[in-house]
TIMI-2910 file (N, C-alpha, C, CB; in pm, 1 decimal, decimal comma, always signed):
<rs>
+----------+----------+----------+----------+----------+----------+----------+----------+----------+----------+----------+----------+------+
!      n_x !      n_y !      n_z !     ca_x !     ca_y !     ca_z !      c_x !      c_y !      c_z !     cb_x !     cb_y !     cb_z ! resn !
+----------+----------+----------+----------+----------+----------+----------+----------+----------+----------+----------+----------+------+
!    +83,2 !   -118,0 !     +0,0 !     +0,0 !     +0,0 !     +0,0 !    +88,2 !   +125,1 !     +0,0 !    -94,9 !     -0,7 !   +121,3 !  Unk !
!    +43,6 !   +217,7 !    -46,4 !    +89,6 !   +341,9 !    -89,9 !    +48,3 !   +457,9 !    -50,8 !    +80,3 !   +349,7 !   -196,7 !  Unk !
!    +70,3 !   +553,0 !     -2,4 !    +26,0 !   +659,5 !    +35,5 !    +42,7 !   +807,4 !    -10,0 !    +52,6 !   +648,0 !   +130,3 !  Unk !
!    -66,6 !   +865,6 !    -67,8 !    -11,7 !  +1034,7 !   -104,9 !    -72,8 !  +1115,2 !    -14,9 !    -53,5 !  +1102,9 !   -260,7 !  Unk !
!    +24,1 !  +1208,3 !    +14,6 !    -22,4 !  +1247,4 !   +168,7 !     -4,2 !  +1433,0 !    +95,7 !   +124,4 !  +1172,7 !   +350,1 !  Unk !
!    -68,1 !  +1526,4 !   +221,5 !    -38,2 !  +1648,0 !   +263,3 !    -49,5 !  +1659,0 !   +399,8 !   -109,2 !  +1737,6 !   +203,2 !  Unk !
!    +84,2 !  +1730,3 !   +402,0 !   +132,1 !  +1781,3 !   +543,3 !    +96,0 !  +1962,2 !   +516,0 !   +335,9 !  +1734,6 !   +577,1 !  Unk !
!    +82,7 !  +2003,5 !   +705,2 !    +74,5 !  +2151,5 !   +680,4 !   +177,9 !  +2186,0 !   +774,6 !    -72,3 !  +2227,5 !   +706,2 !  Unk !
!   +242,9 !  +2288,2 !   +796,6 !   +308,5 !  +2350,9 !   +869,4 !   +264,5 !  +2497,8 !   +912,1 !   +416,3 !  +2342,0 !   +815,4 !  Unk !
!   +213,4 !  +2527,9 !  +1022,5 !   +163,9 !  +2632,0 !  +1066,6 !   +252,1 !  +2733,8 !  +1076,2 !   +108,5 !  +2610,6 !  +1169,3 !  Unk !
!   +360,0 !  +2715,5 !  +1115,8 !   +487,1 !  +2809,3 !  +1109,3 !   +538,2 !  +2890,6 !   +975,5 !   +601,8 !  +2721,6 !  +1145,7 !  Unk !
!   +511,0 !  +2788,4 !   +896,4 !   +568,8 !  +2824,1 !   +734,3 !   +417,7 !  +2860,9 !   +674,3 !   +661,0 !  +2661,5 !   +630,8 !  Unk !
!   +305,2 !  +2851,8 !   +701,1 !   +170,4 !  +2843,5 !   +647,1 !   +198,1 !  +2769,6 !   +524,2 !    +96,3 !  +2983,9 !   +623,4 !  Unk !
!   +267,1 !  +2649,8 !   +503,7 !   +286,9 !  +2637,1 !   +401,0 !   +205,0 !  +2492,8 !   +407,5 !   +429,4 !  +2659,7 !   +362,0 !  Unk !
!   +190,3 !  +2436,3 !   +282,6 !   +157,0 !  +2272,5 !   +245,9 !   +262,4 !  +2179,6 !   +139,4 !     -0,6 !  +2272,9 !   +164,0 !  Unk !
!   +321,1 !  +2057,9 !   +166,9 !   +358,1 !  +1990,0 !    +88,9 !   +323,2 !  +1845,6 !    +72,0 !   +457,1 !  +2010,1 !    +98,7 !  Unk !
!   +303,6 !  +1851,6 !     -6,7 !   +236,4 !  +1693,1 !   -108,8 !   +353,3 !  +1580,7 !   -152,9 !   +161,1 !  +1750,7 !   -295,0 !  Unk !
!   +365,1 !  +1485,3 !   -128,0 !   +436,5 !  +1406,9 !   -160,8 !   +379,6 !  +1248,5 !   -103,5 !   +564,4 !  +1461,0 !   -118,5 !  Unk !
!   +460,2 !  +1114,0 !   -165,2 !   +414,9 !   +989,7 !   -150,3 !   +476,4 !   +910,4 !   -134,8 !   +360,3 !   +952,5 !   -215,8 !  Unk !
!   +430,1 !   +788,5 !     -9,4 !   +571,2 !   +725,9 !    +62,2 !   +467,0 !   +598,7 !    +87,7 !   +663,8 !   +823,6 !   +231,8 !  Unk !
!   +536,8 !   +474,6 !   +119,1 !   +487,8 !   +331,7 !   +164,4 !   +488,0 !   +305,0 !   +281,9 !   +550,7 !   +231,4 !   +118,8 !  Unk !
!   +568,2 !   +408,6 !   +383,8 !   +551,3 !   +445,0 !   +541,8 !   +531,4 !   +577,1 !   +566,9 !   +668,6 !   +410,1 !   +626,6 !  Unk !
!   +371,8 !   +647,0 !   +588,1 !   +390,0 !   +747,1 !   +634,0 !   +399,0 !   +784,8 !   +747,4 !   +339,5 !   +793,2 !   +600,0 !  Unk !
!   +418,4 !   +723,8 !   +849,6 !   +462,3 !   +758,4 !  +1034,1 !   +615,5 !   +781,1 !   +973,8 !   +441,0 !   +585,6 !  +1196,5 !  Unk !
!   +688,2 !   +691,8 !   +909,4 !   +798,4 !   +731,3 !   +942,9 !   +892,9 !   +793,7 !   +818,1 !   +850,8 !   +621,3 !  +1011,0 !  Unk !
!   +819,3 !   +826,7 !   +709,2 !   +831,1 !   +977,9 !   +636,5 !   +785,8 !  +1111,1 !   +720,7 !   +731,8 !   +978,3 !   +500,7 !  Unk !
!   +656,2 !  +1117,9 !   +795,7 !   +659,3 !  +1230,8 !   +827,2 !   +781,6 !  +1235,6 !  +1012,9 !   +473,6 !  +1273,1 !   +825,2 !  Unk !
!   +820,7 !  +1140,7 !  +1047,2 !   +942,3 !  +1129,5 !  +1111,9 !  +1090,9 !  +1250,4 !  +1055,2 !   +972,8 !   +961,6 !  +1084,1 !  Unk !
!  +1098,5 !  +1184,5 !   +873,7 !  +1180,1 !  +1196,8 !   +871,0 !  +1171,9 !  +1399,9 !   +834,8 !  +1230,4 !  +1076,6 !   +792,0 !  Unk !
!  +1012,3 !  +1410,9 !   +823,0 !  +1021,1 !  +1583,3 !   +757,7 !  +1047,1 !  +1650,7 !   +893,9 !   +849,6 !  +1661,7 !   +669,6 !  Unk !
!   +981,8 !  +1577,4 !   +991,2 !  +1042,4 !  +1668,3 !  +1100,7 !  +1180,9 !  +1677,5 !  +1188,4 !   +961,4 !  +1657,8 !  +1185,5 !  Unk !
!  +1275,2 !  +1577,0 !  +1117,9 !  +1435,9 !  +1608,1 !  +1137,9 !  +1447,8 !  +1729,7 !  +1096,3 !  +1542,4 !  +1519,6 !  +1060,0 !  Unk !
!  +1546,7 !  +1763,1 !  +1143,3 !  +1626,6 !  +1895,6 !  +1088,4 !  +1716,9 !  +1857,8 !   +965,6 !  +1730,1 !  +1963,1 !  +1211,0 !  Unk !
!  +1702,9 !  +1931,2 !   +852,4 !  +1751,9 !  +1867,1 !   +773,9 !  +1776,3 !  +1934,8 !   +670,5 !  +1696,9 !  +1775,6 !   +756,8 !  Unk !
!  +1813,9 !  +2016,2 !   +539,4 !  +1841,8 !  +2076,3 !   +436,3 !  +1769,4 !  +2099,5 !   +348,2 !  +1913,8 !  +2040,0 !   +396,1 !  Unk !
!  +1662,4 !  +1999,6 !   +331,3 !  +1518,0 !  +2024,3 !   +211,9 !  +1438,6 !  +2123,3 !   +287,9 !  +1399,1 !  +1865,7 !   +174,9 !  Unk !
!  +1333,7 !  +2170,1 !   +213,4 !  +1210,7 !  +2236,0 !   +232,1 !  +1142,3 !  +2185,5 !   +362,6 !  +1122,2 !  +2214,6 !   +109,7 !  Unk !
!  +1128,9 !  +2050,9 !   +413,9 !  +1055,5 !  +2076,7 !   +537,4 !  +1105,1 !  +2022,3 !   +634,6 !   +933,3 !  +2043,5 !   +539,2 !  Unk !
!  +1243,1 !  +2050,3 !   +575,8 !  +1371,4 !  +2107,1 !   +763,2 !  +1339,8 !  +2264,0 !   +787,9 !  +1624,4 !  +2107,7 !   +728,4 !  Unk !
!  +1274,5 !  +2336,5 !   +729,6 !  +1278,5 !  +2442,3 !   +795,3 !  +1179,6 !  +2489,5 !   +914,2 !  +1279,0 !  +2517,5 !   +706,2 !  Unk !
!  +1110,0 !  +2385,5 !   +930,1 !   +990,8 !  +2347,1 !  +1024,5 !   +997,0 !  +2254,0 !  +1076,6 !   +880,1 !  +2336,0 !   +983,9 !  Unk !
!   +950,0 !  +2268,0 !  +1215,1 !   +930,2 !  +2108,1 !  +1287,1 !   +799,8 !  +2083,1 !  +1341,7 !  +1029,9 !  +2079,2 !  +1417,0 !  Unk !
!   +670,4 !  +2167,5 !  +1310,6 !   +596,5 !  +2161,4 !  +1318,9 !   +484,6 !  +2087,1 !  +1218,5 !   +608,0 !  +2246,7 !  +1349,9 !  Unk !
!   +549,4 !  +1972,9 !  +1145,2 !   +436,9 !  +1970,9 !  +1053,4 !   +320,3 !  +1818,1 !  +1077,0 !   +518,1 !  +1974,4 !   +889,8 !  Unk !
!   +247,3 !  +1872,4 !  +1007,6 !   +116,3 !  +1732,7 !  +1054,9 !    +45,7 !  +1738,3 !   +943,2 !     -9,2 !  +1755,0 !  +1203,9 !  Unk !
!    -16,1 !  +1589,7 !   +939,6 !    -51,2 !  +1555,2 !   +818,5 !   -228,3 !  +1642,1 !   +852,0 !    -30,0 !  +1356,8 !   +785,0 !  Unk !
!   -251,9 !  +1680,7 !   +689,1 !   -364,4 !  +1704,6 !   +720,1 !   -465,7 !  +1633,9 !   +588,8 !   -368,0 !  +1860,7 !   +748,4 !  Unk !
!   -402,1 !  +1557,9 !   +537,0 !   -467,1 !  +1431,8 !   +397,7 !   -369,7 !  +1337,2 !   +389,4 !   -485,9 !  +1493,6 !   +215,6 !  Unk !
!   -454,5 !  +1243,8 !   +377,1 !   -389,7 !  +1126,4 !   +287,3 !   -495,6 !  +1035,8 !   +228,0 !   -288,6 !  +1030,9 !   +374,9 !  Unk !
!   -484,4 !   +937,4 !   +124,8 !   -505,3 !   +921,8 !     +7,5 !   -437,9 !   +772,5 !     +6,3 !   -451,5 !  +1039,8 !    -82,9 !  Unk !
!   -471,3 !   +613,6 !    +14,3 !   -436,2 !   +544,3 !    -18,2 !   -424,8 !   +464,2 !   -179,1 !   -472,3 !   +517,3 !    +62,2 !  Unk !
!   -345,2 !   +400,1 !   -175,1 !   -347,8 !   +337,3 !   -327,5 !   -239,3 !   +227,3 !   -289,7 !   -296,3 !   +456,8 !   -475,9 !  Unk !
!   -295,5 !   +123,5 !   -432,3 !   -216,1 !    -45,7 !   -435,5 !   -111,5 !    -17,6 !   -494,8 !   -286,5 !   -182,5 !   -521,5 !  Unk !
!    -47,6 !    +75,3 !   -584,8 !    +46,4 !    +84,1 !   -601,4 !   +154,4 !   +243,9 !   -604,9 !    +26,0 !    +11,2 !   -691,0 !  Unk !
!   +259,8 !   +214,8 !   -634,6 !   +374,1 !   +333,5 !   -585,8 !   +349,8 !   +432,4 !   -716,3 !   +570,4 !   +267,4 !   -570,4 !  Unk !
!   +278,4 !   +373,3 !   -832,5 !   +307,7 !   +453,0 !   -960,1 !   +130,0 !   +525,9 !   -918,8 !   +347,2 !   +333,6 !  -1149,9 !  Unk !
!    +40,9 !   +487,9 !   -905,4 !    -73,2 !   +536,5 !   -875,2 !    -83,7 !   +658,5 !   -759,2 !   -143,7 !   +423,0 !   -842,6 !  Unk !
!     -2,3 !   +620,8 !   -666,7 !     -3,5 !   +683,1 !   -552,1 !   +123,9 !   +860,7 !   -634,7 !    +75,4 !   +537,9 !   -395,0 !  Unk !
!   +216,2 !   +797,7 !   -706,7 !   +276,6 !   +944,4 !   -781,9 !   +227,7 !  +1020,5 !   -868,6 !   +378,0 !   +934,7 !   -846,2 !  Unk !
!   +117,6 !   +949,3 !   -890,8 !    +34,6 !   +975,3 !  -1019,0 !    -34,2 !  +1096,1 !   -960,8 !    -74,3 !   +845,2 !  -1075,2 !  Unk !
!   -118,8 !  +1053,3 !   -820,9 !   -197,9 !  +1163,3 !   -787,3 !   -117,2 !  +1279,0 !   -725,7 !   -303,4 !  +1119,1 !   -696,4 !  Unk !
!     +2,7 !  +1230,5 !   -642,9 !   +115,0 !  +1345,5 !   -594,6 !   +102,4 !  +1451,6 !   -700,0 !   +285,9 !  +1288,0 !   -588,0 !  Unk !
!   +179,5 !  +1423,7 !   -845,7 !   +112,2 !  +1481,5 !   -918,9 !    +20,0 !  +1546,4 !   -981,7 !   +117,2 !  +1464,4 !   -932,1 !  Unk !
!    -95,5 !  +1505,9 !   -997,1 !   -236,4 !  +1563,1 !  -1002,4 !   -215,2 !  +1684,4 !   -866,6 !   -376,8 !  +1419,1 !   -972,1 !  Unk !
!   -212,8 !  +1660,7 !   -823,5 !   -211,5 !  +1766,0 !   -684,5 !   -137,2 !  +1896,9 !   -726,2 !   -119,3 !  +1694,5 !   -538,3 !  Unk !
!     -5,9 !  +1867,0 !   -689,7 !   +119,5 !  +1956,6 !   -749,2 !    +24,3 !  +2048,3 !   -841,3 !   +258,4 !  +1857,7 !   -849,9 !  Unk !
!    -11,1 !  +1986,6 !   -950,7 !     +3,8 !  +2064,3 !  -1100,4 !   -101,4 !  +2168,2 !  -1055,8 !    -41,6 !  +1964,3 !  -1266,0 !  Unk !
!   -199,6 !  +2173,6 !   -966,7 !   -275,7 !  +2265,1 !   -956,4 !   -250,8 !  +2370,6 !   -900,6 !   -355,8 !  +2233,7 !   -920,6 !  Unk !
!   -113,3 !  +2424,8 !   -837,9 !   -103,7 !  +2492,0 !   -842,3 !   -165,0 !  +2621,3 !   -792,6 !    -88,0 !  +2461,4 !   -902,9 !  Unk !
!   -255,6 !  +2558,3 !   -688,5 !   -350,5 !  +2603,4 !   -639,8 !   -389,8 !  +2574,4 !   -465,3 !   -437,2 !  +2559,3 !   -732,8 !  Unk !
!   -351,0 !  +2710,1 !   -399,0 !   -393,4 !  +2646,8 !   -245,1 !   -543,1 !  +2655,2 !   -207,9 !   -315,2 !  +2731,5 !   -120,4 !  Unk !
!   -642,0 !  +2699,0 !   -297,9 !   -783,9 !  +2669,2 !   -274,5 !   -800,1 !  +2557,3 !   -327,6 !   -880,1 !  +2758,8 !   -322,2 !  Unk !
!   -753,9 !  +2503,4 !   -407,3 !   -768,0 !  +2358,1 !   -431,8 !   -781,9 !  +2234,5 !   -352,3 !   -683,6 !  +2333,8 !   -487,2 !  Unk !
!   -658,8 !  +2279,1 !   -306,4 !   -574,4 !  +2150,7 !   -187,7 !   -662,8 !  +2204,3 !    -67,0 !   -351,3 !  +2169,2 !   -145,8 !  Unk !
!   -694,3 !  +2322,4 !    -36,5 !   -787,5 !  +2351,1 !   +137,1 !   -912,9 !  +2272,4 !    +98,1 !   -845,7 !  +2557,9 !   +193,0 !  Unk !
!   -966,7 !  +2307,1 !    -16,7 !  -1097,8 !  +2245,4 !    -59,2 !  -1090,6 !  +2057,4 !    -72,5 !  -1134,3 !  +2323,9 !   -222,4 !  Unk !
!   -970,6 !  +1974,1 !   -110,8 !   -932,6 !  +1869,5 !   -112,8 !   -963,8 !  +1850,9 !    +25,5 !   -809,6 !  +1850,3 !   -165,5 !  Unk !
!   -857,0 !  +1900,0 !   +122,2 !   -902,5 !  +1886,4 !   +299,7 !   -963,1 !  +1837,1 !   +342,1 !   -943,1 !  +1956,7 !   +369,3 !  Unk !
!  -1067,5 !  +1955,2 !   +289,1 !  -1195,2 !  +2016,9 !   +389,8 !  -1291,7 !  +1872,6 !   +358,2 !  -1288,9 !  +2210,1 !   +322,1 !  Unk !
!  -1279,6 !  +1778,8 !   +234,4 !  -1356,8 !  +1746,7 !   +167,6 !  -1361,1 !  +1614,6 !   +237,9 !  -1333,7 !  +1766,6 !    +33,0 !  Unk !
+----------+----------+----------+----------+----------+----------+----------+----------+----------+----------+----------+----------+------+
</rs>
């Protein structure tokens, strides 16, 4: 099983989308301190996720997400 997730970070008001086969211990690893985009926060928590049977399905929608480009999108995804 596969997972595409969004995390929020209240600190950064920010959201990032991405997809992992462990998410306890992906979002472990966003809250290390660390050099990417969400080392600059240690506040973050998932606020979606999205299962799927496989790793290419589960990037597929990471994708779909991303491309919109849009944070009323993803609040409205949420909320939903």
């Amino acid at each position: 099983m596969f997972t595409t997730y969004i995390i929020f970070s209240k600190n950064l008001d920010k959201y990032y989308i991405g997809h992992t086969a462990d998410l306890q211990q992906r979002l472990v690893k966003h809250l290390a301190n660390h050099k990417g985009f969400t080392g600059r926060a240690n506040d973050w928590v998932i606020v979606h996720q999205e299962i799927f049977d496989s790793k290419e399905q589960a990037y597929k929608r990471e994708r779909e997400i991303k491309n919109w480009k849009s944070r009323k999108m993803i609040e409205k995804l949420i909320g939903s």
